[in-house]
N, C-alpha and C positions, 0 to 999 in steps of 0.2 A: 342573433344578438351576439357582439361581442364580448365575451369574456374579462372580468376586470383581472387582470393579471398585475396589480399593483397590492390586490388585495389576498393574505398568506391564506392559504389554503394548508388543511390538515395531511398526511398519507395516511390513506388505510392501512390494514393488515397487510394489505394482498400485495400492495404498493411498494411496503417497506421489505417486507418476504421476498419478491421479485427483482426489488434493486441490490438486495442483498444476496441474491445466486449469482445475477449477471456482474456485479461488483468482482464477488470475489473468483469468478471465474476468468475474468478478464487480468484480474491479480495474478493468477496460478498461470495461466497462460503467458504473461511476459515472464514470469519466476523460470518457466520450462525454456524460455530462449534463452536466457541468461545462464542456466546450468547449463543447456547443450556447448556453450563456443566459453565457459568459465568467466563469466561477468558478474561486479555484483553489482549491489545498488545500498541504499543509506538504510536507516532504522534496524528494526528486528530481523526484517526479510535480507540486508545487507550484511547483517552477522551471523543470519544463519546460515546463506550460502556460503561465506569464508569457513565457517566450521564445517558443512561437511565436504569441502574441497580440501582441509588438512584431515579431517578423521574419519572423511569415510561416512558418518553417518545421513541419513534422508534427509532431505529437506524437513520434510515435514514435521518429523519429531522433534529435531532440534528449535521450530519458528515456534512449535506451540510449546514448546519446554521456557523458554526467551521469554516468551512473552505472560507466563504468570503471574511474576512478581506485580504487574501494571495494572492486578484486574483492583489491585487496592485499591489507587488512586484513581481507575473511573469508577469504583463503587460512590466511594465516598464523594469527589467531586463532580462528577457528571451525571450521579443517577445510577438506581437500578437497569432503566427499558435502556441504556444506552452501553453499560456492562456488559448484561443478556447478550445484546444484539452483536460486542464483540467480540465475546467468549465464540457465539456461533461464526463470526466471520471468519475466525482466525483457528477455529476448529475448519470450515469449509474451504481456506484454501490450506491447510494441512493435505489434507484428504486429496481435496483436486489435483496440488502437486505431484503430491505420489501416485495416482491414476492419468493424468496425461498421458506421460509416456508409453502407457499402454491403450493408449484411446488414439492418441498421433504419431507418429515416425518421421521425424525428421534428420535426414539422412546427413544433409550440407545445410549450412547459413551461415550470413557473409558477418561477421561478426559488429562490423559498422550498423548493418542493419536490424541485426539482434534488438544492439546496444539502445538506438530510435524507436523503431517497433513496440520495441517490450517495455523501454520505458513509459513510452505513450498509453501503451496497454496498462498497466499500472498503475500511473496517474489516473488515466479513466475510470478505472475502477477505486480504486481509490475516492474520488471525487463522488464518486454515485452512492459510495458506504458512507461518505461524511454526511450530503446532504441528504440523508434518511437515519443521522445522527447513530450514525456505526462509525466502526474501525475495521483498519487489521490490526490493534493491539500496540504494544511498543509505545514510540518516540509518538505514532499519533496521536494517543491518546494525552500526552505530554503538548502537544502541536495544540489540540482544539480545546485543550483547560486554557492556554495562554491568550489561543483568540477571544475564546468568551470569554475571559472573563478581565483580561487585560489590554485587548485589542492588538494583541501581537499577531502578523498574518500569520498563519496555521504553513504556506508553503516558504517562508521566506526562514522560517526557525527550522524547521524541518532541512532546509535548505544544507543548513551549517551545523547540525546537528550531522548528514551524510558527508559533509566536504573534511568530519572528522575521519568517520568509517571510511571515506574513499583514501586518504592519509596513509592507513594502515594497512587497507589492502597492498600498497608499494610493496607490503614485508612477504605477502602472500602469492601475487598473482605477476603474471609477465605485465612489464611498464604496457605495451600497447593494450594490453586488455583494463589497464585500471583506465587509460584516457578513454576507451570508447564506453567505459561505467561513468566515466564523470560526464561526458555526454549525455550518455542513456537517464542519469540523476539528474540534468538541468532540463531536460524535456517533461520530464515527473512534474518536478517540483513547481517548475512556470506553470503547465496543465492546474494546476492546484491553487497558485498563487495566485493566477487572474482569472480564475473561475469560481472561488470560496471564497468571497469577500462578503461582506455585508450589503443587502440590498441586491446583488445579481441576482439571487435566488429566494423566492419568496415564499415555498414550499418548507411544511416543517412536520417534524412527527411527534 
């Protein structure tokens, strides 16, 4: 029998738990391309790679330092189960980031292809933490209060929200490496933009 895939289906535990390792592992993974050749990308993960390419500090501690102030506004407007889930997203690519480089060694990469790559990588993950109604923290969680509740697309604000952060990195990073981030950003952000919409996806947690 064929499966009524018009009709929304729940995620289990197990469902939400597993989208949410390979989400943010897929996250932490393009984060490690983008710090190997100095690229960044938009939101929280965008500002915390410019900060520690000026001070030196991890990744990691600086995205989940960023992103406290935001656990406000998913408390209150999105829910506890969807807080939780991105307190732990954004705990889990902390942690990933800072163990890659000791899990992989990447010696060379071509920064053009970083730039594609890792954005895609991040969109993807990304996209798999929204639809199991997680985050990585930040500007998303600012993205998916607008879409729900205002019908603003989640990738098209998020959009311009990075085309700020990309702006500023001009002050930080060599000009070739900010155009192949605004690259690497319009690959994210499409991934997002024509795959989070209303009705693609009929799966919910």
């Amino acid at each position: 029998m064929t499966p009524d895939l018009s009709t929304p289906s729940r995620h289990k535990l197990h469902e939400d738990i597993f989208a949410m390792l390979i989400g943010t592992m897929l996250v932490s993974l393009g984060i490690a391309f983008y710090s190997q050749v100095q690229l960044t990308t938009g939101s929280s993960a965008g500002l915390a790679l410019l900060l520690q390419y000026i001070t030196g500090i991890p990744f990691g501690w600086l995205f989940f330092a960023i992103n406290l102030p935001f656990y406000a506004l998913a408390y209150f407007r999105m829910g506890l189960p969807f807080t939780l889930k991105t307190i732990a997203s954004v705990a889990l690519v902390s942690v990933f980031s800072s163990q890659i480089p000791g899990w992989i060694g990447i010696e060379r990469i071509d920064p053009l292809f970083a730039a594609l790559v890792g954005g895609g990588l991040m969109g993807l993950g990304i996209l798999s933490l929204f639809r199991h109604k997680a985050s990585v923290g930040g500007i998303n969680i600012l993205a998916l209060f607008l879409q729900e509740n205002f019908g603003i697309r989640a990738g098209y604000f998020q959009l311009g929200v990075d085309a700020v952060i990309l702006v500023i990195a001009f002050f930080v990073l060599p000009f070739d490496r900010v155009i192949y981030s605004i690259l690497g950003a319009l690959v994210l952000n499409m991934i997002i933009a024509l795959n989070h919409r209303p009705g693609r996806y009929v799966g919910f947690s």
